[in-house]
Backbone as JSON Lines, residues from 0, in Angstrom:
{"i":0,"aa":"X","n":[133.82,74.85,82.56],"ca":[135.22,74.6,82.95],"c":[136.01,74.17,81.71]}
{"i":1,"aa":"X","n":[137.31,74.84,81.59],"ca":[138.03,74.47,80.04],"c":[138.79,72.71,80.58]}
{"i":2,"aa":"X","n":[139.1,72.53,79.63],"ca":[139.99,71.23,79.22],"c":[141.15,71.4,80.05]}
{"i":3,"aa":"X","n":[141.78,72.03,79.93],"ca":[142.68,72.29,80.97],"c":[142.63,72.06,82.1]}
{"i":4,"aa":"X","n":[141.73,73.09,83.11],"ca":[141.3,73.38,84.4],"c":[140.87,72.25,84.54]}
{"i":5,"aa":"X","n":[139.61,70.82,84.1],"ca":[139.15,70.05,84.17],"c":[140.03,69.2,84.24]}
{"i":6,"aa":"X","n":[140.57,68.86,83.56],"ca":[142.08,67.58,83.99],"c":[142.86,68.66,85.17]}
{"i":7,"aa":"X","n":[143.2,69.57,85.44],"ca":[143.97,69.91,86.84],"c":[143.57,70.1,88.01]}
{"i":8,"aa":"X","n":[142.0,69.75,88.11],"ca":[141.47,69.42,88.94],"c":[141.24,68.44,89.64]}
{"i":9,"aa":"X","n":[141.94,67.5,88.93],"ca":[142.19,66.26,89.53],"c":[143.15,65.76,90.58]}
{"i":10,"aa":"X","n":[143.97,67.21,90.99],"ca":[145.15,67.01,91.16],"c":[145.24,67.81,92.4]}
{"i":11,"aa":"X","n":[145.7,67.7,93.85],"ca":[145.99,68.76,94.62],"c":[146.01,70.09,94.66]}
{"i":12,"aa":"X","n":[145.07,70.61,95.71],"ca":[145.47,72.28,95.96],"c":[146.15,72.36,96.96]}
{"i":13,"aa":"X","n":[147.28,73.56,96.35],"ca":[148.25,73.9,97.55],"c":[147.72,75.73,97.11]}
{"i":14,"aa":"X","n":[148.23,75.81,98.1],"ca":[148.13,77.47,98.42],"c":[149.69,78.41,98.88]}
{"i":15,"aa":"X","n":[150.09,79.36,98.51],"ca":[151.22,79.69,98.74],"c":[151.28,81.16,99.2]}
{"i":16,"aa":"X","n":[152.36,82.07,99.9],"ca":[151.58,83.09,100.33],"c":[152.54,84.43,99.66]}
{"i":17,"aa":"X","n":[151.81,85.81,99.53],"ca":[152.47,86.1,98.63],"c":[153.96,86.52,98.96]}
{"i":18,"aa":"X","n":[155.45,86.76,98.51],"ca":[156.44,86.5,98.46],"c":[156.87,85.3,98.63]}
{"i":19,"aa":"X","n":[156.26,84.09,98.37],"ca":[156.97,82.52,98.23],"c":[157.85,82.64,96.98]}
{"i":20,"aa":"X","n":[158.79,82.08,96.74],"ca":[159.72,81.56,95.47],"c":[159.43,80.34,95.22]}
{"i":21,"aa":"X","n":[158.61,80.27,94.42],"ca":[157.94,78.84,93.51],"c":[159.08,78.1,92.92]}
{"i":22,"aa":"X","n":[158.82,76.73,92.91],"ca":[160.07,75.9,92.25],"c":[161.4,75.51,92.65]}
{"i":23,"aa":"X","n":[161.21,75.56,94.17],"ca":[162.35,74.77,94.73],"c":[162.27,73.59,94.48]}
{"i":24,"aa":"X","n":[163.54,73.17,95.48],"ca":[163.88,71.64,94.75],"c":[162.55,70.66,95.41]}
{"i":25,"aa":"X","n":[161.64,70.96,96.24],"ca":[160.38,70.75,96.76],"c":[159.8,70.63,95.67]}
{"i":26,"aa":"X","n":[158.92,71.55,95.02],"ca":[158.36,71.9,93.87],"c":[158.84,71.46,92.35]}
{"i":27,"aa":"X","n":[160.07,71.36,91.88],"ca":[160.57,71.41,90.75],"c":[160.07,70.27,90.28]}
{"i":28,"aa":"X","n":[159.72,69.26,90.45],"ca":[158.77,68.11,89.87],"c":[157.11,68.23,89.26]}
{"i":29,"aa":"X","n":[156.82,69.56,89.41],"ca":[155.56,70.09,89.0],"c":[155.23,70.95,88.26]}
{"i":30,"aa":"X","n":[154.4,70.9,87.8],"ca":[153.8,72.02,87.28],"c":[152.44,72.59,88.12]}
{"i":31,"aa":"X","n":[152.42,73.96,87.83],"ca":[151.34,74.73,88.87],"c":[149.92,75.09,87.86]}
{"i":32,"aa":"X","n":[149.11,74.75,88.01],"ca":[147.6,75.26,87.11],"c":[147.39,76.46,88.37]}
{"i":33,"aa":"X","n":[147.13,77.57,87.85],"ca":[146.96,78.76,88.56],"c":[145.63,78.85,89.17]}
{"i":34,"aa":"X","n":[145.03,78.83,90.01],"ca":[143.56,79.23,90.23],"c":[143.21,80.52,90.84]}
{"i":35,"aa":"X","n":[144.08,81.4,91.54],"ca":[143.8,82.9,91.8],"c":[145.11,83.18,92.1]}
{"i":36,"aa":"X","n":[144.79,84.63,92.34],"ca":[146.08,85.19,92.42],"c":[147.04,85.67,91.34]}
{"i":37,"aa":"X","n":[147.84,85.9,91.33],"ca":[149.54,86.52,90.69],"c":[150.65,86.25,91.08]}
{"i":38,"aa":"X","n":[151.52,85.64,89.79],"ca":[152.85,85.25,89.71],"c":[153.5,85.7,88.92]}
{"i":39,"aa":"X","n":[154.64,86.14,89.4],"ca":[155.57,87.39,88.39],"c":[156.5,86.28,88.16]}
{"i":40,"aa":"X","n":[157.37,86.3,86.81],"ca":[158.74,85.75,85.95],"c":[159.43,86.79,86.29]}
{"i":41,"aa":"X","n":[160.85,86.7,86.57],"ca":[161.56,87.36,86.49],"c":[163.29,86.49,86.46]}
{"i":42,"aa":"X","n":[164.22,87.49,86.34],"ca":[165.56,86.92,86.31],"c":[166.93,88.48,86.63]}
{"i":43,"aa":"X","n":[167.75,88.08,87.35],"ca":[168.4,88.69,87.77],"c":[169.45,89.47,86.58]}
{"i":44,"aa":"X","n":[169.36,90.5,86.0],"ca":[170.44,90.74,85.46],"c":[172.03,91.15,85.28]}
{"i":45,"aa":"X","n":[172.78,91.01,84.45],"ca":[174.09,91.14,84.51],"c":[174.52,92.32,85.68]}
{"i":46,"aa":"X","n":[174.15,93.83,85.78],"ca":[174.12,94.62,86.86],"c":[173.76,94.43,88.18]}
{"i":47,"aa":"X","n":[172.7,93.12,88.37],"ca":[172.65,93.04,89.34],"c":[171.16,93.41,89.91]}
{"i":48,"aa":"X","n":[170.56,94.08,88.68],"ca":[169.43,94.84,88.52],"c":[168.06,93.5,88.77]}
{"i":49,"aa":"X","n":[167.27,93.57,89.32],"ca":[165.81,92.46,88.57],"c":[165.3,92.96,87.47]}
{"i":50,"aa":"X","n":[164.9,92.48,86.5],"ca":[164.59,92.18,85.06],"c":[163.38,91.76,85.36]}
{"i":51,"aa":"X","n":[162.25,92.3,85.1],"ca":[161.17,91.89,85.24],"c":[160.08,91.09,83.91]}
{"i":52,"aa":"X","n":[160.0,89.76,83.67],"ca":[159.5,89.57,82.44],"c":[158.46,89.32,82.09]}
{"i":53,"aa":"X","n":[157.43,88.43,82.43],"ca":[156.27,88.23,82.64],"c":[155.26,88.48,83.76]}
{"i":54,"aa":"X","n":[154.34,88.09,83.8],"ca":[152.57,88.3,84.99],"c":[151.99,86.91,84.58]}
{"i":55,"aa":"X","n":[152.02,86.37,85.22],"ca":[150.77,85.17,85.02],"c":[149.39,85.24,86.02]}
{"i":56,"aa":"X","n":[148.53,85.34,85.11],"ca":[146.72,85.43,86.17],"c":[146.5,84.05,85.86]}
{"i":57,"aa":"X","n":[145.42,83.98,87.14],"ca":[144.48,82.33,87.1],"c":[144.48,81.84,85.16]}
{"i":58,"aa":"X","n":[144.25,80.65,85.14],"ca":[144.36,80.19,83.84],"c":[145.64,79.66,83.44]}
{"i":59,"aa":"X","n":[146.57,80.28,84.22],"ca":[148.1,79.95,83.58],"c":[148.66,78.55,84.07]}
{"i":60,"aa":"X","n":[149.47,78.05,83.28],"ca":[150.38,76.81,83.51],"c":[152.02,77.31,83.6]}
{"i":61,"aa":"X","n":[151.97,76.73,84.92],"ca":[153.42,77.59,85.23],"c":[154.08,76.01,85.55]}
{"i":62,"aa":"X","n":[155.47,75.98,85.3],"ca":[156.39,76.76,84.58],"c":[156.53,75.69,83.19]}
{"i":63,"aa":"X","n":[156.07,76.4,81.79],"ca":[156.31,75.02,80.89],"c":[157.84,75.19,80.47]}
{"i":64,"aa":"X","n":[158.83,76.25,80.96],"ca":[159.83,76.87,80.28],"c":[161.09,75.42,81.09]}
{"i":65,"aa":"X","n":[160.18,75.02,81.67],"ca":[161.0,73.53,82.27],"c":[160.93,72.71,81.32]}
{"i":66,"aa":"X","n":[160.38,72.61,79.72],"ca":[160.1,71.71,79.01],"c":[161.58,71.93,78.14]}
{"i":67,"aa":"X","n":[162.12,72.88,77.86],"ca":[162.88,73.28,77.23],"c":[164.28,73.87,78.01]}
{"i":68,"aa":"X","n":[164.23,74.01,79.19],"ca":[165.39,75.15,79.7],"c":[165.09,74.73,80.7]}
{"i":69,"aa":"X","n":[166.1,73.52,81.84],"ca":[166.04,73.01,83.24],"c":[166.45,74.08,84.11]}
{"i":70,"aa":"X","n":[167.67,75.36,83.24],"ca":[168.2,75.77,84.58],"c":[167.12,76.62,85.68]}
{"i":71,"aa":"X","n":[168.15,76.98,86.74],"ca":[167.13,77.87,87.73],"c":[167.84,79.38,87.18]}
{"i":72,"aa":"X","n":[168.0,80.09,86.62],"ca":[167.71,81.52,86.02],"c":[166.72,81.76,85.67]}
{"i":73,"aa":"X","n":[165.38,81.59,86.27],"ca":[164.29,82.44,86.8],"c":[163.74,81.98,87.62]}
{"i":74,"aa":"X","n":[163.22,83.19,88.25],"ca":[162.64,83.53,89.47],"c":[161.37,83.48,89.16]}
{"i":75,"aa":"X","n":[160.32,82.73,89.74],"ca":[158.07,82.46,90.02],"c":[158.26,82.81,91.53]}
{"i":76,"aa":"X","n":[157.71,83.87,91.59],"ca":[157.16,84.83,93.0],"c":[155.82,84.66,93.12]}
{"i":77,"aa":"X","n":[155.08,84.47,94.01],"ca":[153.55,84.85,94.44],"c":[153.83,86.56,94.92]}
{"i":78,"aa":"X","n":[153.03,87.35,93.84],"ca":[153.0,88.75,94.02],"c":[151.91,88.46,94.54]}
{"i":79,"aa":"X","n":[150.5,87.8,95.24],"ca":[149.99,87.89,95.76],"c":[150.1,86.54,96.13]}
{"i":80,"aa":"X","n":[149.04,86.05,97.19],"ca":[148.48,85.07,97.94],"c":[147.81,84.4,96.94]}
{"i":81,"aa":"X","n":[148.34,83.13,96.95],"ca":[148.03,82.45,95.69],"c":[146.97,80.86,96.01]}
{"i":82,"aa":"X","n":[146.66,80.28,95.44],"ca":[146.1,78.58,95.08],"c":[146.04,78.04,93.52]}
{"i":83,"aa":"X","n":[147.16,77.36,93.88],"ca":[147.26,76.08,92.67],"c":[146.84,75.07,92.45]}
{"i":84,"aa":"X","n":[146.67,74.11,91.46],"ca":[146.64,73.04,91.15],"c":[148.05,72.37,90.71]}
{"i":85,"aa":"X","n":[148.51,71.66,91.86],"ca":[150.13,70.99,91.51],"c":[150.03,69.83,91.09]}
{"i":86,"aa":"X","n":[150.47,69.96,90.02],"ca":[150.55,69.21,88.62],"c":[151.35,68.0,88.23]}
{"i":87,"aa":"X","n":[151.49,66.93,88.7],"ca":[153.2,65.92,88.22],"c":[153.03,66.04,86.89]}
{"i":88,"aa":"X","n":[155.09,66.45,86.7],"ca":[155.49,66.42,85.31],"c":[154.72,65.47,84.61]}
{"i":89,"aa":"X","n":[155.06,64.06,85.11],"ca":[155.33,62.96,83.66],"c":[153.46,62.99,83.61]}
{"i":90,"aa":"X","n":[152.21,63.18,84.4],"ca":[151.1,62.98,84.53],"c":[150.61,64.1,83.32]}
{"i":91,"aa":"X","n":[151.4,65.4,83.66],"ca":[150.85,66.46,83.03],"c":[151.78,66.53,81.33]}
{"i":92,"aa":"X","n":[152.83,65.51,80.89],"ca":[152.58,65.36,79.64],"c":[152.2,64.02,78.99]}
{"i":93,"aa":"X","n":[152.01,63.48,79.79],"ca":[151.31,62.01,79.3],"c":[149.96,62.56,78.87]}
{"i":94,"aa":"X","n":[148.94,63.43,79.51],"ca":[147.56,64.19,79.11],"c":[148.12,65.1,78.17]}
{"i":95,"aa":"X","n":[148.73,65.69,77.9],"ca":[149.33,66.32,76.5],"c":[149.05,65.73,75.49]}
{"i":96,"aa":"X","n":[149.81,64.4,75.4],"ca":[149.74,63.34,73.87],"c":[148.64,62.88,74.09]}
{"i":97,"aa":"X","n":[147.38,62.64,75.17],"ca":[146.53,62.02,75.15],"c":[145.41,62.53,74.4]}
{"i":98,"aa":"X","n":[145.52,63.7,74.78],"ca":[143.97,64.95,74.47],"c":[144.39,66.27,73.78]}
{"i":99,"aa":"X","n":[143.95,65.9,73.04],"ca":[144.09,67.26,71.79],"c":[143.61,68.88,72.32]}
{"i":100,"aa":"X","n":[142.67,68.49,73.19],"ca":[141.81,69.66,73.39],"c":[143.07,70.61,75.03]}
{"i":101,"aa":"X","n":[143.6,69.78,75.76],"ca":[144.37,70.25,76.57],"c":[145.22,70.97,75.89]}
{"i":102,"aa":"X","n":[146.01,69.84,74.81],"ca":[147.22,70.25,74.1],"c":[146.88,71.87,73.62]}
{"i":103,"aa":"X","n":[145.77,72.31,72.7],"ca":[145.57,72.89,71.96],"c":[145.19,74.1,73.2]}
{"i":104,"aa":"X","n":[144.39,74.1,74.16],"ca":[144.39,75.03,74.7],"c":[145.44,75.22,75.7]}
{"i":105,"aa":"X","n":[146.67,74.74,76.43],"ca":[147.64,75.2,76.39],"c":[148.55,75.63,75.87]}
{"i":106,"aa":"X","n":[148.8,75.39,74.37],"ca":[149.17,76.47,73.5],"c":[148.32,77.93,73.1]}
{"i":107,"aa":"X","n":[147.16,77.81,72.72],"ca":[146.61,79.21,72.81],"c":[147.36,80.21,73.95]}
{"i":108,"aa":"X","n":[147.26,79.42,75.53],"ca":[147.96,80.41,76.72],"c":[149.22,80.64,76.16]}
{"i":109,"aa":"X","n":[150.3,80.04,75.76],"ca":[151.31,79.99,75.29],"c":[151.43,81.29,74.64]}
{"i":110,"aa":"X","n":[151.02,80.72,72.95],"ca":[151.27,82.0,71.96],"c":[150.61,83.55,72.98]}
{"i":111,"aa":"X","n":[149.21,83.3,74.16],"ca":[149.01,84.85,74.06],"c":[150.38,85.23,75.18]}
{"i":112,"aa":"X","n":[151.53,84.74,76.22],"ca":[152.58,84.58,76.9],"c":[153.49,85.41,75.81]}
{"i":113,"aa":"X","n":[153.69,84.98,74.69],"ca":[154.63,85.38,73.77],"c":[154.22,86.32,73.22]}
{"i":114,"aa":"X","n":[152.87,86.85,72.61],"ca":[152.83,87.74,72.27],"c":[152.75,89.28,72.92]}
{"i":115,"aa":"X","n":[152.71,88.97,74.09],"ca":[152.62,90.04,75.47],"c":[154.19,90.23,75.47]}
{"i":116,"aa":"X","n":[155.15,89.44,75.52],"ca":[156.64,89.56,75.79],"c":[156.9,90.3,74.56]}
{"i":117,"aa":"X","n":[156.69,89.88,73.58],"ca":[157.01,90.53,72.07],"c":[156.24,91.97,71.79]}
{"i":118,"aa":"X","n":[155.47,92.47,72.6],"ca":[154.55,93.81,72.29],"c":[155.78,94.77,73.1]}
{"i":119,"aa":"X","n":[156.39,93.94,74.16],"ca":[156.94,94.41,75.63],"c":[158.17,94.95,74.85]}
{"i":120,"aa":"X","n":[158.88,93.92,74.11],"ca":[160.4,94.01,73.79],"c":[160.0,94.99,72.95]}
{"i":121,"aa":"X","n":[158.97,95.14,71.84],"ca":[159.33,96.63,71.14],"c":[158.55,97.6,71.65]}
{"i":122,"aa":"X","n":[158.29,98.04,72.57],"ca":[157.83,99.26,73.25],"c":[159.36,99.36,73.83]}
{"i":123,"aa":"X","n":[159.81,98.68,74.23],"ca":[161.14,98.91,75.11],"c":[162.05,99.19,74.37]}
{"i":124,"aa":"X","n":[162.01,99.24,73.05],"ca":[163.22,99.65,72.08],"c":[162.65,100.62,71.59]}
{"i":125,"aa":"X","n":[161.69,100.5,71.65],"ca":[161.19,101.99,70.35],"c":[160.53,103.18,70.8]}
{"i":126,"aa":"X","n":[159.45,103.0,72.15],"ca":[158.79,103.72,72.57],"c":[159.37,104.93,73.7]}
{"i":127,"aa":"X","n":[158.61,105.91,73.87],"ca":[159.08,106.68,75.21],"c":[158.66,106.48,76.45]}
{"i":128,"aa":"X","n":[158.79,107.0,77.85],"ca":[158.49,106.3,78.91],"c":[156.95,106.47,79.03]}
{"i":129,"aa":"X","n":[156.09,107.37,77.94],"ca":[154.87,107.97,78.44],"c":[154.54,106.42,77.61]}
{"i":130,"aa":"X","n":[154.91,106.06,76.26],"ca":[154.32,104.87,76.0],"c":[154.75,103.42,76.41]}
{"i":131,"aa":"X","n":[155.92,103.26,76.75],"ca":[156.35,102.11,77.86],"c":[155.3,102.13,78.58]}
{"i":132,"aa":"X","n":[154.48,103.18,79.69],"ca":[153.94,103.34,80.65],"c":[152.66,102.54,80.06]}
{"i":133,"aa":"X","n":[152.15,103.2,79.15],"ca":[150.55,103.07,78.21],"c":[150.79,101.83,77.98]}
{"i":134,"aa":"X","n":[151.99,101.53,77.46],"ca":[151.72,99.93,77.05],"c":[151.67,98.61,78.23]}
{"i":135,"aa":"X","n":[152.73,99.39,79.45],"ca":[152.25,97.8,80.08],"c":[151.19,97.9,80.96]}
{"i":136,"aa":"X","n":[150.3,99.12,80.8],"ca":[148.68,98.78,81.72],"c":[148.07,98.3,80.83]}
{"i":137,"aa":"X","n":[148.25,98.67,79.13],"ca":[147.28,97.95,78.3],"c":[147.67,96.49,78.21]}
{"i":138,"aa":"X","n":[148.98,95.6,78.8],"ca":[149.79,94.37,79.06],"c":[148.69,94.05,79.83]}
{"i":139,"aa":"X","n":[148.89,93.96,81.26],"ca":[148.11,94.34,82.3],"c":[147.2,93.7,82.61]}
{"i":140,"aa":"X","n":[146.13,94.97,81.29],"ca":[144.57,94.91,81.6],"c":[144.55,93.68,80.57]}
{"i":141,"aa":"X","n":[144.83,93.72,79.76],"ca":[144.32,92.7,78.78],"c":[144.45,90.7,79.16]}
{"i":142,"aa":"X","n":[145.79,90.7,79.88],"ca":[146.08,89.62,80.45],"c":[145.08,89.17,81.6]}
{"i":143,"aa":"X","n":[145.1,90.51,82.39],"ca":[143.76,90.1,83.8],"c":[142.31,89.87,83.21]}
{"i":144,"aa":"X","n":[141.94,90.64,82.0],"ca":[140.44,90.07,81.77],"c":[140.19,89.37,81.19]}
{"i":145,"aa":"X","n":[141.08,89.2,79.9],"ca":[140.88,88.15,79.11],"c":[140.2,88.26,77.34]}
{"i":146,"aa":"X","n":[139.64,90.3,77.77],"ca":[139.08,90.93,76.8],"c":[139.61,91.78,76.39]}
{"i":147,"aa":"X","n":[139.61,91.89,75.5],"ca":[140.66,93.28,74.61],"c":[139.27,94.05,74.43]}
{"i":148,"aa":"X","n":[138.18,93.97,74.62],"ca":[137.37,95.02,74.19],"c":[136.69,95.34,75.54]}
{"i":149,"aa":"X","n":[137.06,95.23,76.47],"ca":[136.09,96.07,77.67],"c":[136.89,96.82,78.06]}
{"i":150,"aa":"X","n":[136.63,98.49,77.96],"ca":[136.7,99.33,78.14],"c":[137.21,100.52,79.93]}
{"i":151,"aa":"X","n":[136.46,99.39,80.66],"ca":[136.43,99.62,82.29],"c":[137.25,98.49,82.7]}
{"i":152,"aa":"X","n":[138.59,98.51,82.68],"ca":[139.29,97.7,83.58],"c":[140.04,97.94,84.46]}
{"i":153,"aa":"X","n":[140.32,97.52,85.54],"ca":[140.98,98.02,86.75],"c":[142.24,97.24,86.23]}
{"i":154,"aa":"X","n":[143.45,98.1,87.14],"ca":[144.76,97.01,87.18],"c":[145.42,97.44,88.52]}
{"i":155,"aa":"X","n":[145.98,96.9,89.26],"ca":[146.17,97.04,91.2],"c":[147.6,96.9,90.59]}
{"i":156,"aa":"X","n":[148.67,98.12,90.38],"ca":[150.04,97.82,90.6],"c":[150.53,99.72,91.03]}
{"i":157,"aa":"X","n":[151.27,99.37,91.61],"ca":[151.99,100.32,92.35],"c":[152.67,101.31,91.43]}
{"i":158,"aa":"X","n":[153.24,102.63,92.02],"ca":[154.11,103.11,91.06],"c":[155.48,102.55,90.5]}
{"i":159,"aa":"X","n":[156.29,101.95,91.75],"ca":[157.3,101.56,92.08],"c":[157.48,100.16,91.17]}
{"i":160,"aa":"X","n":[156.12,99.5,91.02],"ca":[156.02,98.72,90.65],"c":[156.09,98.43,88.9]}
{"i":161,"aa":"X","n":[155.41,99.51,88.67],"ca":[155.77,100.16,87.12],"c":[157.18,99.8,87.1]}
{"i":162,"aa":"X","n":[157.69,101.37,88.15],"ca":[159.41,101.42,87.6],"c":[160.31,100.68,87.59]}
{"i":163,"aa":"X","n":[159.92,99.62,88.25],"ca":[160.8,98.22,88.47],"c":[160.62,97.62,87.09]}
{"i":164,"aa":"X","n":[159.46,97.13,86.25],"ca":[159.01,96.68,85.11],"c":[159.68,97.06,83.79]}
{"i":165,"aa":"X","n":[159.67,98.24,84.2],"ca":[160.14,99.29,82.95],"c":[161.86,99.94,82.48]}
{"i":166,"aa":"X","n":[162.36,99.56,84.73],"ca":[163.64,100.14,84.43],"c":[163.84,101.91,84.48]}
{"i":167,"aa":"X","n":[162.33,102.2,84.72],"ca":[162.51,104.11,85.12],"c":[162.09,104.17,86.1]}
{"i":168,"aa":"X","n":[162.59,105.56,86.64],"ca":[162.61,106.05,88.11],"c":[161.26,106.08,88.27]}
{"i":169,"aa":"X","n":[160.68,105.67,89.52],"ca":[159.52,106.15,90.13],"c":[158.86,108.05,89.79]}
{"i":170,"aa":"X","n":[160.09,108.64,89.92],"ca":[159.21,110.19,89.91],"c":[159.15,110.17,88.19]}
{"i":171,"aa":"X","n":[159.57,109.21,87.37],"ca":[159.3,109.54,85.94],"c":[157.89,108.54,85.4]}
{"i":172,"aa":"X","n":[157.86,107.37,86.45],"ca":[156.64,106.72,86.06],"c":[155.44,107.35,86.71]}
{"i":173,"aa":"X","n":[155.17,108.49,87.74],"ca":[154.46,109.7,88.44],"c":[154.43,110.45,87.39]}
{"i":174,"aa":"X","n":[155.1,110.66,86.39],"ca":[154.6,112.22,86.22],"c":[153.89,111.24,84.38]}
{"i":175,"aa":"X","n":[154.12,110.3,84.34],"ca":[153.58,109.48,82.73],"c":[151.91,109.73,82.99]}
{"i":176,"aa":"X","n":[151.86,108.76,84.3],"ca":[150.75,108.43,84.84],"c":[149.78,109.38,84.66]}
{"i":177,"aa":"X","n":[149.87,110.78,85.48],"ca":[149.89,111.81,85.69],"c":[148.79,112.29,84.29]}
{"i":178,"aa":"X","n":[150.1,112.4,83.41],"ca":[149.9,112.62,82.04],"c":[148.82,111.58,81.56]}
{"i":179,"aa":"X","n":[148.8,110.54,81.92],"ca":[147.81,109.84,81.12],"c":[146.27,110.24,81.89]}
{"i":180,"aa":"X","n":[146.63,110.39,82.94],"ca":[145.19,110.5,83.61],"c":[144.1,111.79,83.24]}
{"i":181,"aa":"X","n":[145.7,112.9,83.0],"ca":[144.56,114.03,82.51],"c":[144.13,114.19,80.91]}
{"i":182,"aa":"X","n":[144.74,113.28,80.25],"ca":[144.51,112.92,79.14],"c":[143.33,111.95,79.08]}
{"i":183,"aa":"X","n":[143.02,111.61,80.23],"ca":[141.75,110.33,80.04],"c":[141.98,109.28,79.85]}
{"i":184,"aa":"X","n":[142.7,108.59,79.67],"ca":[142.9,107.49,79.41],"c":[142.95,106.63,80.8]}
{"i":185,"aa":"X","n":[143.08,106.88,82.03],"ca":[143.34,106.23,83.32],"c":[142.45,107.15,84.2]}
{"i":186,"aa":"X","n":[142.19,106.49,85.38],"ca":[141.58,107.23,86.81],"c":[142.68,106.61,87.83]}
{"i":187,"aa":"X","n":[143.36,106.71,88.71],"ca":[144.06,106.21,89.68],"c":[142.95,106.86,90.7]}
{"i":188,"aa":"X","n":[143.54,105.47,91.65],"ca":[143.03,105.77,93.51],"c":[144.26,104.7,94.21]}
{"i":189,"aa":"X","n":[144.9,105.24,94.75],"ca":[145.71,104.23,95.33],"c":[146.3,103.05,94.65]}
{"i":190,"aa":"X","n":[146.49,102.43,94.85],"ca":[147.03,100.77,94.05],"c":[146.46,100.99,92.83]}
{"i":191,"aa":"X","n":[145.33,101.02,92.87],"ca":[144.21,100.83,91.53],"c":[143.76,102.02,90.7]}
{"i":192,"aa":"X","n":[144.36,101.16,89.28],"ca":[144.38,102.39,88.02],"c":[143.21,101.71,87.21]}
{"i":193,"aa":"X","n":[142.07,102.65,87.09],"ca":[140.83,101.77,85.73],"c":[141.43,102.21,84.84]}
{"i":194,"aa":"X","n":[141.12,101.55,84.25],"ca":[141.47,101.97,82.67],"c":[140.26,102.41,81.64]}
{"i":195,"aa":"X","n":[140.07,103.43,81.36],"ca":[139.01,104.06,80.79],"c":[138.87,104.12,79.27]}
{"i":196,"aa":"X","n":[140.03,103.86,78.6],"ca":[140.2,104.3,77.38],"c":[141.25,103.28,77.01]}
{"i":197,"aa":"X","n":[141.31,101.82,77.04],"ca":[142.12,100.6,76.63],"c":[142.81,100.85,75.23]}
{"i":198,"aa":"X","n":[141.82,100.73,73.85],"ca":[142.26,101.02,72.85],"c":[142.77,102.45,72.11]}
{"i":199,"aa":"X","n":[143.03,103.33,73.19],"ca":[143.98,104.35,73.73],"c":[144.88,104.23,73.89]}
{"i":200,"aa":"X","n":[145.19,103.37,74.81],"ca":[146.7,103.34,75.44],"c":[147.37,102.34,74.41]}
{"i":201,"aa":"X","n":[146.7,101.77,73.32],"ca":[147.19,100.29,72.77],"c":[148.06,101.63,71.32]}
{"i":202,"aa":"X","n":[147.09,102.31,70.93],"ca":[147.31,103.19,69.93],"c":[147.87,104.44,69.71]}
{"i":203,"aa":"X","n":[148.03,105.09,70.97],"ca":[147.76,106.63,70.82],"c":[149.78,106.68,70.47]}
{"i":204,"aa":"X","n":[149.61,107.79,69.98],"ca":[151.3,107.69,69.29],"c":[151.64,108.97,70.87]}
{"i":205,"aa":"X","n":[152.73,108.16,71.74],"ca":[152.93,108.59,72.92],"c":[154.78,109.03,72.06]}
């Protein structure tokens, strides 16, 4: 058990079901230690559009963006059926300054948070939709396992679900897919895409 998980275990499980909106004025005194499940970031944009920004899997500390930025312009969804560890603020940074080893491995989660957003923002400026596509299953997979080198990973997201992420039409995130699959790099069955060829989709000039 990490340093983390071990001090947030000290602390209440709540369970939430999936479409809850995390962080009402109920909640806003906490922080959440993730123990299963999926929680999407997101924020409404100027059009009116959802902006989809982050994925948090088990392991995560949600929301530290309360440490820095009180307002409510974003949205913590349970994309699935979730169980937390609910956290009090002042408890959960008083163990901050206490223990080095918390501190230090909640930043590791941190920087890999930022570096997933920062892979995101330049695929989204630079790339085409076949590599937008490639890049956020290789987002994805890498966030759900934890390994950049296993080869066989599943990832459970929809088409629709892509195109919401990405900002392209459903029949254009169908025909990427498509393309990637007969290229090898993916198997789809329903919800669930393996991923066959990871350091593929991280590289291949799409």
């Amino acid at each position: 058990m990490s340093a983390l998980e071990s001090f947030a275990n000290h602390f209440p499980r709540r369970t939430y079901h999936q479409g809850t909106k995390l962080f009402t004025s109920k909640t806003s005194s906490f922080f959440l230690y993730l123990i299963s499940g999926k929680v999407g970031l997101s924020q409404i944009g100027t059009d009116g559009q959802t902006i989809h920004l982050h994925r948090f899997y088990p392991g995560s500390c949600i929301s530290l963006l309360s440490l820095v930025d009180n307002n409510d312009n974003y949205d913590f969804e349970a994309e699935t059926d979730i169980e937390v560890f609910q956290i009090p603020k002042d408890s959960f940074l008083t163990e901050l300054q206490r223990d080095g080893a918390v501190t230090y491995e909640l930043l590791v989660h941190a920087m890999g948070g930022i570096k997933g957003l920062l892979t995101r923002v330049h695929q989204a400026n630079s790339s085409s939709a076949r590599g937008r596509v490639a890049g956020l299953l290789a987002y994805f997979a890498r966030h759900q396992s934890g390994n950049d080198g296993d080869q066989m990973l599943t990832v459970q997201v929809t088409h629709q679900e892509i195109a919401e992420w990405l900002g392209l039409s459903r029949e254009n995130v169908t025909l990427q897919l498509q393309y990637l699959e007969e290229a090898g790099f993916i198997q789809r069955e329903n919800r669930v895409i393996r991923i066959l060829h990871l350091e593929g989709l991280q590289t291949a000039n799409f």
